[in-house]
C-alpha positions as a Markdown table, in Angstrom:
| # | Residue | x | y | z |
|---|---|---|---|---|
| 1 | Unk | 45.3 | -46.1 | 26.8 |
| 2 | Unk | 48.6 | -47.8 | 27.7 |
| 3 | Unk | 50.9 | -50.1 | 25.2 |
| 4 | Unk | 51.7 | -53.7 | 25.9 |
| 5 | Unk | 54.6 | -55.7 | 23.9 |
| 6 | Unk | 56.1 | -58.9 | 23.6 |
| 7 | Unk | 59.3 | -59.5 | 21.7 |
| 8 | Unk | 58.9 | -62.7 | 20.0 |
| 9 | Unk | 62.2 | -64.3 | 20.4 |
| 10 | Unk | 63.7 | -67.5 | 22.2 |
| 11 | Unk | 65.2 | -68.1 | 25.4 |
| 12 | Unk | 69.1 | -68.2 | 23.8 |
| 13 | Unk | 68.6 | -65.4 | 21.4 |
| 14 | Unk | 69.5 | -62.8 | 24.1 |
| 15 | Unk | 72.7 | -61.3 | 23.8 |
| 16 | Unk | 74.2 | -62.0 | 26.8 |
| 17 | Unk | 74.6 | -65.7 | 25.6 |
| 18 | Unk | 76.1 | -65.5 | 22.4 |
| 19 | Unk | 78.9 | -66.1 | 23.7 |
| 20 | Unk | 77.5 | -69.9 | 24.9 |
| 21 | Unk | 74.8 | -69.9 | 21.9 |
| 22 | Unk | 76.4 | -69.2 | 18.9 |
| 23 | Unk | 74.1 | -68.2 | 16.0 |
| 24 | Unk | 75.0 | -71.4 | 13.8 |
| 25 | Unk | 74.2 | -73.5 | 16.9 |
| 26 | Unk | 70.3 | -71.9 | 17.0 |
| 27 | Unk | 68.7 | -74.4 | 14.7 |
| 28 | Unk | 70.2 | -77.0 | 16.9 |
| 29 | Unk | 68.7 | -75.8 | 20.3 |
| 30 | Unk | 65.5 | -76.2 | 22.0 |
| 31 | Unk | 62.9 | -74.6 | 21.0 |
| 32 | Unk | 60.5 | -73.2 | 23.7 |
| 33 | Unk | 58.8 | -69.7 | 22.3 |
| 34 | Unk | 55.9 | -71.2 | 20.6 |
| 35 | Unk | 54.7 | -72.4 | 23.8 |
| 36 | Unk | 55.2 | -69.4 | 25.8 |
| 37 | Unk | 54.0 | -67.1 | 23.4 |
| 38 | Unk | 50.5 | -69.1 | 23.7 |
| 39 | Unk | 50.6 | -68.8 | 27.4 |
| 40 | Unk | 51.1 | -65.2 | 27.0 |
| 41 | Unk | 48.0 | -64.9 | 24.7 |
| 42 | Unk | 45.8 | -67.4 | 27.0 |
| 43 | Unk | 46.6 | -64.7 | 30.1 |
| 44 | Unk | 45.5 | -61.8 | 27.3 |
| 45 | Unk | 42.4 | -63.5 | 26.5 |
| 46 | Unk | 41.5 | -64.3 | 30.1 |
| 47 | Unk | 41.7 | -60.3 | 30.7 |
| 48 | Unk | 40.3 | -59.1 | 26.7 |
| 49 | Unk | 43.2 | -57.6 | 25.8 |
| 50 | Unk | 44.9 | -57.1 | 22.7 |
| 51 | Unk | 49.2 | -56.7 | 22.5 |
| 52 | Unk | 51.7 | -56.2 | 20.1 |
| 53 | Unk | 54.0 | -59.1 | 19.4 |
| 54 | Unk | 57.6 | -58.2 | 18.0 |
| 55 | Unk | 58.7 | -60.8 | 16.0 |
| 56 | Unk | 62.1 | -61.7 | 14.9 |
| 57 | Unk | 62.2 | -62.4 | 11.4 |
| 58 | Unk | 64.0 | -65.6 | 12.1 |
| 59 | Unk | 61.4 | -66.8 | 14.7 |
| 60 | Unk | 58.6 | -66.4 | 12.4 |
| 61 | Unk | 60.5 | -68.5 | 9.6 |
| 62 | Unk | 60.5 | -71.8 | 12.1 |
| 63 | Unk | 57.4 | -71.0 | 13.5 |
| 64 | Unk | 54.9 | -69.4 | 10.7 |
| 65 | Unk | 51.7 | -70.9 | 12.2 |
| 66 | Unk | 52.5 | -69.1 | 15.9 |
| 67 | Unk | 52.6 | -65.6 | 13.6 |
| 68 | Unk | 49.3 | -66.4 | 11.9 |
| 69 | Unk | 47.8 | -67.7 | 15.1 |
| 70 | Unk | 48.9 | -64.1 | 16.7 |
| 71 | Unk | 47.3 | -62.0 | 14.4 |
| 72 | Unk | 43.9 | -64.5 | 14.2 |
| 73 | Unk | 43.7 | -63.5 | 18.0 |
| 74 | Unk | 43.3 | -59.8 | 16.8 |
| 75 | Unk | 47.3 | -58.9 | 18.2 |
| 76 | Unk | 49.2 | -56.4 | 16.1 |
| 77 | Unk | 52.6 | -58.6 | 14.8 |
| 78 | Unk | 55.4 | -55.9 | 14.2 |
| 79 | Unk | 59.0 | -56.6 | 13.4 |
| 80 | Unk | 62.0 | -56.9 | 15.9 |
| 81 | Unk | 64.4 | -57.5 | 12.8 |
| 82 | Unk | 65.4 | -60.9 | 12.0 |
| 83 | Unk | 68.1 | -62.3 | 13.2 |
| 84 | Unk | 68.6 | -60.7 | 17.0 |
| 85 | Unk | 71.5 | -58.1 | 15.0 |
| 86 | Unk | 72.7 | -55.4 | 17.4 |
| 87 | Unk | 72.0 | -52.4 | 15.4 |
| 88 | Unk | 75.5 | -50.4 | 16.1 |
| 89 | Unk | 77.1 | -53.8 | 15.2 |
| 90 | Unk | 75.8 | -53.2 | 11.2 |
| 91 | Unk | 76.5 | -51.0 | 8.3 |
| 92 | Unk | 73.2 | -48.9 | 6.9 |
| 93 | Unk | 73.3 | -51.8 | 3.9 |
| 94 | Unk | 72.9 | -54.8 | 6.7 |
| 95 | Unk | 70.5 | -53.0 | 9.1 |
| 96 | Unk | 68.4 | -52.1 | 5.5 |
| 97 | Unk | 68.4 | -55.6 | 4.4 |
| 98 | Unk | 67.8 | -56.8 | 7.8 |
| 99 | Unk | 64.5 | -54.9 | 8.7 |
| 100 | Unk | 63.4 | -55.4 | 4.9 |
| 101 | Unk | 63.6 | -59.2 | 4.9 |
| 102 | Unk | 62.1 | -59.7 | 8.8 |
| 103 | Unk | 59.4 | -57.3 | 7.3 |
| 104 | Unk | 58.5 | -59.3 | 4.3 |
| 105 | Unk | 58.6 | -62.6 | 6.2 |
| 106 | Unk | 56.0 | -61.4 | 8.7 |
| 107 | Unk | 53.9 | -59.6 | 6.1 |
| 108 | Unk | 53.6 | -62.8 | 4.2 |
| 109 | Unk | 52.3 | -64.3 | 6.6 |
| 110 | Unk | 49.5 | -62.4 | 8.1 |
| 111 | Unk | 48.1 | -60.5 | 4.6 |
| 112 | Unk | 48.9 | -56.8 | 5.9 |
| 113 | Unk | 51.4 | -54.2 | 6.7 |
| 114 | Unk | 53.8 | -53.9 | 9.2 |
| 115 | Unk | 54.1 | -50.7 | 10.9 |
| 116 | Unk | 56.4 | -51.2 | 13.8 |
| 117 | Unk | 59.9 | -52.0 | 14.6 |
| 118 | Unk | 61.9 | -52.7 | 17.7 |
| 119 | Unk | 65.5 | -53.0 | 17.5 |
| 120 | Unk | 67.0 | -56.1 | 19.3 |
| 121 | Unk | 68.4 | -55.1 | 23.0 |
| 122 | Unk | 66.8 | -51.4 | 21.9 |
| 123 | Unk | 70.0 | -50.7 | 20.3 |
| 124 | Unk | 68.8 | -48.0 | 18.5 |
| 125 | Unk | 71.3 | -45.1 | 19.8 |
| 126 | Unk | 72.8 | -41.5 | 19.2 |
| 127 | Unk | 75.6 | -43.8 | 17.1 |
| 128 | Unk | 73.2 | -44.8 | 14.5 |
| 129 | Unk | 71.9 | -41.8 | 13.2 |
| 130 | Unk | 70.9 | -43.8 | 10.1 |
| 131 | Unk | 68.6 | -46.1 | 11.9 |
| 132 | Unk | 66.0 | -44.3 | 11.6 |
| 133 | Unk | 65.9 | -43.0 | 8.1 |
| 134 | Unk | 66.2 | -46.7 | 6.9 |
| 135 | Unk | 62.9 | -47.5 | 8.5 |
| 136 | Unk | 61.3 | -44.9 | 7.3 |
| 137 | Unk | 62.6 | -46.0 | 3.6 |
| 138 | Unk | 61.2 | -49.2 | 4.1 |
| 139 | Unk | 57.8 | -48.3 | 4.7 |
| 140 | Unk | 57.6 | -48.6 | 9.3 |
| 141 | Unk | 55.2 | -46.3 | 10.6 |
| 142 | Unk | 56.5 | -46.1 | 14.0 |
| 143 | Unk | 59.6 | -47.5 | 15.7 |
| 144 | Unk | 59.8 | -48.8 | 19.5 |
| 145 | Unk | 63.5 | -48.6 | 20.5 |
| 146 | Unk | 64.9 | -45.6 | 21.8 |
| 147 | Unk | 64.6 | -45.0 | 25.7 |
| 148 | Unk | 66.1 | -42.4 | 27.8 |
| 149 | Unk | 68.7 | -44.2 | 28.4 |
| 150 | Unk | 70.8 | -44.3 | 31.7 |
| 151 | Unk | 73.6 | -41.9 | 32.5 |
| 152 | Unk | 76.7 | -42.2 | 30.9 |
| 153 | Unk | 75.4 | -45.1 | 28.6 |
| 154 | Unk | 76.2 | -45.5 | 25.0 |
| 155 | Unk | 75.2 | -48.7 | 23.3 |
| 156 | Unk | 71.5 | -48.5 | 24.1 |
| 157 | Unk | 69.0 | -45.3 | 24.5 |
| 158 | Unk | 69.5 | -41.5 | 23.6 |
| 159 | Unk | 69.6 | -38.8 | 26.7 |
| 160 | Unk | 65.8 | -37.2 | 27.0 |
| 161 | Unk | 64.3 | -39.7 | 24.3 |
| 162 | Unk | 60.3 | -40.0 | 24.8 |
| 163 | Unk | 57.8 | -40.7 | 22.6 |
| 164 | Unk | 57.2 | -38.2 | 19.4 |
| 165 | Unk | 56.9 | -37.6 | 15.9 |
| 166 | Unk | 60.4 | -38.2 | 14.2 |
| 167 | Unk | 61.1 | -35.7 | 11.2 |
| 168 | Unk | 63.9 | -36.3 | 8.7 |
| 169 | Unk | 64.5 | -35.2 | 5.3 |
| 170 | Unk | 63.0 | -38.6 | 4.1 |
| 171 | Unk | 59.5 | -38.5 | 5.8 |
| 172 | Unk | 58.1 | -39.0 | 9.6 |
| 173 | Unk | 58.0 | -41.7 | 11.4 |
| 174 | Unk | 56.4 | -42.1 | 15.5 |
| 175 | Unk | 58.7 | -43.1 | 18.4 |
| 176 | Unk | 57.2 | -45.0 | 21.0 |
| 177 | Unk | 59.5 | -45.3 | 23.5 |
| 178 | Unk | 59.6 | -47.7 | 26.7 |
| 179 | Unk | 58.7 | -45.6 | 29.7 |
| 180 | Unk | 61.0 | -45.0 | 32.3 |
| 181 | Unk | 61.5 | -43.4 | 35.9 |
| 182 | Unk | 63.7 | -40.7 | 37.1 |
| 183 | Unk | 65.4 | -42.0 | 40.1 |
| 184 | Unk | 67.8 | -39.9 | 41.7 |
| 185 | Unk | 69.0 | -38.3 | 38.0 |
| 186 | Unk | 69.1 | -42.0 | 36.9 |
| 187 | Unk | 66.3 | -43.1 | 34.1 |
| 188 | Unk | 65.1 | -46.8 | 34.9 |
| 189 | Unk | 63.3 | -48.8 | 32.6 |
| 190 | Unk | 60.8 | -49.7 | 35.0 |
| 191 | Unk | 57.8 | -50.8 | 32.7 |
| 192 | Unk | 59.3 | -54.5 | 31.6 |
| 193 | Unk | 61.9 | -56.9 | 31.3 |
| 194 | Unk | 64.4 | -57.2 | 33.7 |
| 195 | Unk | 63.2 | -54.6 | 36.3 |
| 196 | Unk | 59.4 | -55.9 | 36.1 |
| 197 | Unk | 61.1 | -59.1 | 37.0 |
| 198 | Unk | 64.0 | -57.6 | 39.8 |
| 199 | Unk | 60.8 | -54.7 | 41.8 |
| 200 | Unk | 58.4 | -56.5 | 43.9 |
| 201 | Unk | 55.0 | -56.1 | 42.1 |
| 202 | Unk | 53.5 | -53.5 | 44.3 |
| 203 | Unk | 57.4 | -50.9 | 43.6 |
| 204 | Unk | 56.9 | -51.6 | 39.9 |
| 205 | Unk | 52.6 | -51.1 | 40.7 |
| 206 | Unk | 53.6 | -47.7 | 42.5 |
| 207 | Unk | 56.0 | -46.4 | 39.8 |
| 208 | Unk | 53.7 | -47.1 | 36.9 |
| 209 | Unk | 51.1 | -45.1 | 38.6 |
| 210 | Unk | 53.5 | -42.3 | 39.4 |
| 211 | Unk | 53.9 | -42.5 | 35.7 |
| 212 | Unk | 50.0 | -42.8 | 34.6 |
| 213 | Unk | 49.5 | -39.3 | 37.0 |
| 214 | Unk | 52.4 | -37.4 | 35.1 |
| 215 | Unk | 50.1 | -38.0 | 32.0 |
| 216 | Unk | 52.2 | -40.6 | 30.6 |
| 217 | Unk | 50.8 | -43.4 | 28.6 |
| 218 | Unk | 52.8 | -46.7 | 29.9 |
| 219 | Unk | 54.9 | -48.7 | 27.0 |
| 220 | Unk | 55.5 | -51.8 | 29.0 |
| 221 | Unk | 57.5 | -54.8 | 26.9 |
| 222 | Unk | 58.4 | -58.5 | 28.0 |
| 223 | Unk | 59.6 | -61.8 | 26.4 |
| 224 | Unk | 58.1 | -64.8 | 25.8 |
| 225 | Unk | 61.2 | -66.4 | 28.2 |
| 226 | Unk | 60.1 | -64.6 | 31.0 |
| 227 | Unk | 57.2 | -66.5 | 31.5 |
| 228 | Unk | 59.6 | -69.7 | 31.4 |
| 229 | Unk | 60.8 | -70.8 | 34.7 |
| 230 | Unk | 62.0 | -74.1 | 33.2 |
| 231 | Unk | 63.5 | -73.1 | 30.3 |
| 232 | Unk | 67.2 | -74.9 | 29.6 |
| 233 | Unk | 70.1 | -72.8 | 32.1 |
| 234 | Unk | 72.7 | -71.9 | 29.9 |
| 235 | Unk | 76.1 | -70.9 | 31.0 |
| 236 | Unk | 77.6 | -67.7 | 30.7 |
| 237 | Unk | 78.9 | -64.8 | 33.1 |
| 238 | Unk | 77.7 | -64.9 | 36.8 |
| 239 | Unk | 75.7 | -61.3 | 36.1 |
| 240 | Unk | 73.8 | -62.5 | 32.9 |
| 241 | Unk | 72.9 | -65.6 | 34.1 |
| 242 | Unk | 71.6 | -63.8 | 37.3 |
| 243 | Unk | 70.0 | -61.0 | 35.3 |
| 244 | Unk | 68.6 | -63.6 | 32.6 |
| 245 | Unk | 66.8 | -66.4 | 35.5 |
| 246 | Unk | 65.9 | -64.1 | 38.5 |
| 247 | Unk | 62.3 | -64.0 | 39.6 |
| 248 | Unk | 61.4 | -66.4 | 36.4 |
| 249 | Unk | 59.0 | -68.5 | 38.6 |
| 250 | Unk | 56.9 | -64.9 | 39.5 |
| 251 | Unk | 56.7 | -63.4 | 35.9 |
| 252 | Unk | 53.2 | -65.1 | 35.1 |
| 253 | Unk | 51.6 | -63.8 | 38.3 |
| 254 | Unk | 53.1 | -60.3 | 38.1 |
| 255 | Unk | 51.8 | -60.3 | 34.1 |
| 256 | Unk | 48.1 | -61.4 | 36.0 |
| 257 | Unk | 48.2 | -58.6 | 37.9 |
| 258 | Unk | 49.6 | -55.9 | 35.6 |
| 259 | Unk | 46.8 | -56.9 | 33.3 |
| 260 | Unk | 44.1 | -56.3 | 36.1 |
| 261 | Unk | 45.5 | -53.2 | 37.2 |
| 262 | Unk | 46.2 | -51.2 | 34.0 |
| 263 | Unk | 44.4 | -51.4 | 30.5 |
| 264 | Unk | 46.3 | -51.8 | 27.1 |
| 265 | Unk | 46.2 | -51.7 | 23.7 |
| 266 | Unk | 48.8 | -52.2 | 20.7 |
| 267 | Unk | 51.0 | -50.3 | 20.0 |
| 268 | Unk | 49.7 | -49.3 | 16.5 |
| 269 | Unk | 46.2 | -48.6 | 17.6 |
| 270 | Unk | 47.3 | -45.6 | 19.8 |
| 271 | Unk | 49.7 | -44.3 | 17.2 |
| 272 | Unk | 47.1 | -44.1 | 14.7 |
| 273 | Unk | 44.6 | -42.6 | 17.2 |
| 274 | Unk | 47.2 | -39.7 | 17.5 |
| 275 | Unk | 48.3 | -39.7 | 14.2 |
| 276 | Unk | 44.5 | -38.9 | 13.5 |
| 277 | Unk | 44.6 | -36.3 | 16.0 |
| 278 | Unk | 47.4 | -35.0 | 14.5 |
| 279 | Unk | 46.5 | -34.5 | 10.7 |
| 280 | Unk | 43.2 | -33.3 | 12.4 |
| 281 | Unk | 44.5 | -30.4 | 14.5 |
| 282 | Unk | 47.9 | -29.6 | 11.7 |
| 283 | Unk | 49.9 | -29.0 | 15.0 |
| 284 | Unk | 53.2 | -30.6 | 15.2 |
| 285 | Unk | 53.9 | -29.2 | 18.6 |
| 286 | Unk | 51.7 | -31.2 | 20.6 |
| 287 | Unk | 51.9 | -34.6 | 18.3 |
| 288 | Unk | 53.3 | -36.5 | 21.0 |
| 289 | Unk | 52.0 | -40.1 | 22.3 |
């Protein structure tokens, strides 16, 4: 079964606009995500399938009823931190105190557990090596934010990352990476966002089946924004306001489709489907997603 996500955030949140959208200017900005995350779960519904909803911490503090409506539908809510925080722009104490308090927000409101994380912008990297002990500390089963990440990068992804039991002297944790294609020695995130929104349905159709016949289980991801096309423009540089508003007006029908062609599940349910296999066979070698 494949993985779909959503990470809950708004339409000014992204990082290429902080520049234009300061964080003590948030409160003072349109609101939209409400309202596209309901879209999103109307197109679910209309195809009976269930997702997993990242949810910034902040988000769910303005908008506790759209959490608790979420979960009612039978979606798995898991954390994407609180405040859209660039992990390699925090010390261990601020990335701790950051995933804690987006994790007891969300767990307040929906009566359960949280077992996933996603780092904002997937900024999870080979220069936090801490990241991942702290989540394991604060109780997250699995984490969603390490890709193989393009050549030569360093903010984002770690080089041959896919998705596996994590061991570290403080316990295990499951990585559930977004997938990505090998294209000419290149690793494209080809299963959401920007790229779902930049390939022509039937490219990003062909490449997720290339992917589905290597035996890989699809972890596509999108935002609530993307399904916006009249969302407020913000300014900004020429590239991220290119990157941020292309193809807006096509994301809803490409979402239709994806959901027709390929089936999903949360996140969570196939990790602890695994994780069952796992304790059941003892083999570590082959405990893979």
């Amino acid at each position: 079964m494949h993985m779909l996500s959503f990470d809950v955030e708004e339409h000014f949140q992204v990082a290429a606009f902080w520049s234009v959208a300061r964080r003590r200017e948030w409160n003072g900005l349109a609101s939209r995500v409400e309202n596209n995350s309901m879209k999103i779960t109307e197109l679910l519904s209309e195809h009976s399938t269930k997702a997993t909803f990242f949810v910034l911490g902040w988000v769910a503090e303005r908008h506790p009823e759209l959490v608790k409506r979420l979960a009612q539908q039978g979606h798995e809510i898991a954390s994407h931190g609180y405040g859209h925080e660039l992990v390699h722009t925090q010390t261990p104490t601020e990335f701790r105190q950051d995933v804690r308090r987006s994790k007891q927000i969300l767990e307040d409101l929906i009566g359960k557990p949280v077992a996933g994380y996603r780092a904002p912008s997937f900024s999870i990297s080979s220069r936090t090596p801490w990241a991942i002990p702290v989540l394991i500390e604060e109780g997250y089963r699995y984490d969603s934010s390490i890709y193989n990440r393009f050549r030569g990068a360093t903010e984002t992804g770690v080089a041959g990352a896919g998705a596996y039991l994590i061991e570290t002297e403080v316990g295990t944790i499951w990585e559930v990476s977004p997938s990505t294609m090998n294209a000419c020695g290149l690793q494209l995130p080809v299963a959401g966002g920007g790229y779902f929104r930049l390939l022509p349905y039937a490219v990003s159709k062909m490449f997720l089946r290339s992917l589905e016949r290597q035996g890989s289980q699809l972890v596509m991801y999108l935002h609530p924004w993307e399904l916006d096309p009249e969302q407020p423009r913000m300014e900004g540089p020429l590239l991220s306001k290119v990157r941020h508003y292309l193809n807006l007006s096509k994301t809803e029908q490409r979402l239709r489709w994806l959901l027709r062609d390929f089936s999903f599940a949360p996140i969570n349910q196939v990790v602890q489907h695994v994780r069952y296999i796992f304790e059941k066979q003892g083999d570590r070698s082959h405990a893979t997603v």
